[in-house]
N, C-alpha and C positions, 0 to 999 in steps of 0.2 A: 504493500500500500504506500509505501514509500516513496517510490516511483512516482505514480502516480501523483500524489499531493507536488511532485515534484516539477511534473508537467504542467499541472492545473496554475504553479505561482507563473509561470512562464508570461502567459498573457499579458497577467495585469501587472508588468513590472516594466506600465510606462512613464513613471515618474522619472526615468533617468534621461528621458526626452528636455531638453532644456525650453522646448515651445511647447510643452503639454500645456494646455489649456484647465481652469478649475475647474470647468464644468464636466470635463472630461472625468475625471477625479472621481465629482462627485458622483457620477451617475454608473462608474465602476462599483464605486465603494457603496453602492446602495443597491450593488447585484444579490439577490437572493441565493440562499443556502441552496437550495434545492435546485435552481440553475447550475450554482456551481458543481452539484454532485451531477448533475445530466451531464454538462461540459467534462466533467472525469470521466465519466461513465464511456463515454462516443470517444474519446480522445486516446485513453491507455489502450497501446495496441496498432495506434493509426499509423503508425509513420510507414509503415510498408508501402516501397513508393508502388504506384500501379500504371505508369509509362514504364517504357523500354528504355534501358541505360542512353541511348540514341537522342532520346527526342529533348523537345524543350518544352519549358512549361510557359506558358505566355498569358498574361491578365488580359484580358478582350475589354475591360471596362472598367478606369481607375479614372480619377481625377488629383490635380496638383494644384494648390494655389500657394500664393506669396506668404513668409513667413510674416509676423509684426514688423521685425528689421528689413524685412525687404518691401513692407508696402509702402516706404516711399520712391522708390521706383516702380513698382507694378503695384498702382494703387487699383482697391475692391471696388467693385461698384456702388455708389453711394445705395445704404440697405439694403448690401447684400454682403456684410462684411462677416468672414466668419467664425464660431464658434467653437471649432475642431481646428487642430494641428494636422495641417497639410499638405507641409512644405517636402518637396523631393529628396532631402536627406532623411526624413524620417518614411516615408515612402520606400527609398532604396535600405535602410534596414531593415524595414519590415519583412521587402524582398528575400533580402539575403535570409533572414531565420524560417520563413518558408519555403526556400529555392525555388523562386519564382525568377524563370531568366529575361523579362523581357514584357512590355506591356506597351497596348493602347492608350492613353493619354486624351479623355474627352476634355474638351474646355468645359471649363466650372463656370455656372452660371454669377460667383462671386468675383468673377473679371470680367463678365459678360463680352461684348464683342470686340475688347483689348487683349488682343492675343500676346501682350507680349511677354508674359512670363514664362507661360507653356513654349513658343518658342527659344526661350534661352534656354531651356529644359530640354528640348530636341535639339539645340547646338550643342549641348553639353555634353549630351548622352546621344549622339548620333545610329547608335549599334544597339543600343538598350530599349528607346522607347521610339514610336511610332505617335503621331498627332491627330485629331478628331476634330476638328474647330466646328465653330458652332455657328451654322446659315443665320446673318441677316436678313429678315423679310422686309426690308424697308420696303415701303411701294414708293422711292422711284426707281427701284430695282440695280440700287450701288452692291446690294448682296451678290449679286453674280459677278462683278470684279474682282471683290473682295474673298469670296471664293479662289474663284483663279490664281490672283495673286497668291493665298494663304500656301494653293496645291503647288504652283510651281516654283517657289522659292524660299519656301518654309517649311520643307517633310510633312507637311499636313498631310495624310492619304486614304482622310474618312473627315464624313460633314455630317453633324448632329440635328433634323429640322426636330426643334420644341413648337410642338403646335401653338403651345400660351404663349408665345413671341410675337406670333402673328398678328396686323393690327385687327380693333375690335371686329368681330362678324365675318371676319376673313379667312378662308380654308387652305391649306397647304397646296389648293390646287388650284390656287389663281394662278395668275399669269407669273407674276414671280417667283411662288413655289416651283410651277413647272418649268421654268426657266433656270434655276438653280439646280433643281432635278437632272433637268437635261442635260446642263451643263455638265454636272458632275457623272453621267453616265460617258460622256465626251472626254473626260479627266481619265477614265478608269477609278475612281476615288467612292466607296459603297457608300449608300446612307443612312441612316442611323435613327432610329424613330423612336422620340421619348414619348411615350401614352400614359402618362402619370395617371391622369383620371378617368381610364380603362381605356381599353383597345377598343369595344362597342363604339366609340365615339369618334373614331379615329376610320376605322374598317374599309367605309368604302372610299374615304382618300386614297388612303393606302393602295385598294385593288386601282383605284383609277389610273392610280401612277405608274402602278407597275404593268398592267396592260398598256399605257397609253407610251412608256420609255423602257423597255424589256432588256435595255445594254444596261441599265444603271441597277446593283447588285444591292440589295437591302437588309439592312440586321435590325432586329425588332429587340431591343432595349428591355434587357431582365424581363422575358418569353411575353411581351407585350403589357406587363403586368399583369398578367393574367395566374388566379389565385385557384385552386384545387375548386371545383365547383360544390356547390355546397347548397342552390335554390337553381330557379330557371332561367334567370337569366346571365347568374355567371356562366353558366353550363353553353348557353347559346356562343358567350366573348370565348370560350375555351373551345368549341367547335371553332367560330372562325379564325381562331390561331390556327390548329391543326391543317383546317382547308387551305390555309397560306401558302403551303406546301406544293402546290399546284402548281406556283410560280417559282422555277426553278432559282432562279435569282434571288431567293429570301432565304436568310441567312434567321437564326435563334440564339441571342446570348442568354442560356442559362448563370444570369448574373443577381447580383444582390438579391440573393435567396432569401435574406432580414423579411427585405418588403414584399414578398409574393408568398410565402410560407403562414402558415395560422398557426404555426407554433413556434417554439424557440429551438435553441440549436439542437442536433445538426440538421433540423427541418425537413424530418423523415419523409412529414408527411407530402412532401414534392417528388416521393419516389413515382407516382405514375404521372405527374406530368413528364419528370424526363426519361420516362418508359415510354410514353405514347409521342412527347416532340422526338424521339431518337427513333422513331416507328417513321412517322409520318416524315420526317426530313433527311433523318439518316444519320448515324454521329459526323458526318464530314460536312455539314453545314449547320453543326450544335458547339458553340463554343464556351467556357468557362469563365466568367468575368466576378471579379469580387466588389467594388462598388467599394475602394477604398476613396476616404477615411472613414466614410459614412460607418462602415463593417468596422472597424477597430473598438468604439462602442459598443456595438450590439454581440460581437463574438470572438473578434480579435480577427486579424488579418491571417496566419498560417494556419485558424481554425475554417475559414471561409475558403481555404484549399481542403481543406480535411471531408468538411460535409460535404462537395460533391465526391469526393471518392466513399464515403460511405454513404449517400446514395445511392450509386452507379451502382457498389455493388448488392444493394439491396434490388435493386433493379436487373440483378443479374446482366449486366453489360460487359464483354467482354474487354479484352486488355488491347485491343484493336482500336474500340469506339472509346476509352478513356482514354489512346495518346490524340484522339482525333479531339476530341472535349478539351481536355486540356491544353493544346497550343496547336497540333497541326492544321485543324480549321481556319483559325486567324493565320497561322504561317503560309495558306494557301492564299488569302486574301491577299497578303502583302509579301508576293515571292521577294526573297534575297536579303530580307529586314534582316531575319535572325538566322543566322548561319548556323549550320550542327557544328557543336565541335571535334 
């Protein structure tokens, strides 16, 4: 048992972070006994890796923002300053205690459309991390330059559309969405779809676009938000994830399990949706994203690699479709990023 209690400090011993935040702190330190024995429970035993010595393990969905000391150069967006420690040194050790070799980098809505922290973060780590920047839907439609620009001179090689950016009453399938869209199918650059307030509401933008621009390659942002169905109508948002699948070109991040799970770690109960999205799409367009820092709260960052492999294998997935979940999907996405060693 020793062990174990030994694993369990592991997590929470982020005070030695010099930008830990106190809310962070607090909201550790008020983790319940009974989390912690499930977190023991799921964890002793876990590290058996279930990739092949070969592959790499790659985050499909993290975010980076400026530390205090550095938001005077890359200052937040006014009310959107944030609460959590998320600065790329604490990111990259994070990495490193989970052997995480390599990640996504979506733009955090706490720099909104000031890329320029995230790109020094891709100067820096040119071989480490890949860019996500995130579509302006201005309608006079400067989004589509600024696009462009981001792809060809700033490793950007994925575009985030946030429907709630859009101005009021406006669908991601006006003209400047579909203009960004297209652009970005023209780019090779996939897009990226946050459905915060369910996929239902999203759905048939989505089919429009993807019928209407079939080159431009789509990943549906933590499996559309879509939650184990539980009444009729999530049940209906959970069919039409699945029927997504129809459009070869859509991609699934089974990412930030926190927020699509109805229970706490290691979010067992998401064993059949990634039994039926790894049916319906195939683990080679299913990829694995942890939704740091947000996950460092809720379960720690090398636990948020843990729970998909102890779901996977409650899901009976072979050791095939976990090197594909865990980084060769997104390494498909973005040939030549991440090099085997």
């Amino acid at each position: 048992m020793a062990a174990a209690t030994l694993r369990l400090t592991i997590p929470f011993a982020l005070s030695s972070h010099p930008l830990a935040s106190p809310l962070r702190f607090k909201s550790i330190g008020n983790e319940t006994a009974s989390f912690r024995t499930v977190k023991m429970a799921a964890t002793v035993g876990s590290d058996t890796e279930t990739t092949s010595s070969t592959s790499r393990v790659i985050d499909s969905h993290l975010h980076v923002w400026a530390s205090p000391q550095e938001a005077a150069t890359y200052p937040y967006f006014p009310g959107q300053e944030p609460t959590l420690t998320g600065d790329v040194e604490f990111l990259l050790k994070n990495m490193e205690d989970a052997r995480v070799d390599g990640a996504l980098i979506v733009q955090p809505i706490n720099h909104k459309f000031d890329h320029s922290l995230v790109t020094s973060v891709l100067k820096k780590y040119p071989s480490k991390f890949v860019g996500c920047c995130l579509a302006n839907p201005a309608e006079d439609g400067s989004g589509v330059k600024e696009l462009e620009s981001l792809v060809l001179e700033s490793n950007y090689k994925a575009v985030r559309f946030n429907p709630y950016l859009w101005p009021s009453g406006q669908k991601m399938t006006n003209a400047v969405g579909k203009a960004m869209f297209s652009k970005a199918g023209e780019l090779g650059v996939p897009v990226g779809f946050m459905c915060m307030k369910g996929l239902h509401l999203h759905i048939a933008e989505i089919e429009e676009l993807c019928t209407e621009f079939p080159k431009t390659t789509v990943l549906l942002d933590h499996a559309g938000f879509c939650k184990v169905p539980e009444n009729g109508e999530v049940k209906h948002t959970y069919t039409q994830l699945l029927e997504l699948s129809r459009f070869p070109q859509v991609y699934v991040k089974f990412s930030a399990l926190f927020r699509i799970s109805r229970t706490g770690f290691p979010y067992q109960d998401l064993t059949p949706l990634l039994s039926q999205v790894v049916s319906s799409f195939g683990a080679n367009r299913v990829m694995w994203g942890s939704d740091f820092p947000y996950v460092v709260l809720e379960c720690g960052y090398k636990e948020a690699k843990e729970a998909v492999t102890i779901i996977a294998k409650q899901a009976s997935l072979s050791s095939s479709d976990m090197d594909w979940i865990l980084g060769k999907t997104v390494m498909q996405l973005f040939p030549g990023q991440w090099a085997l060693p």
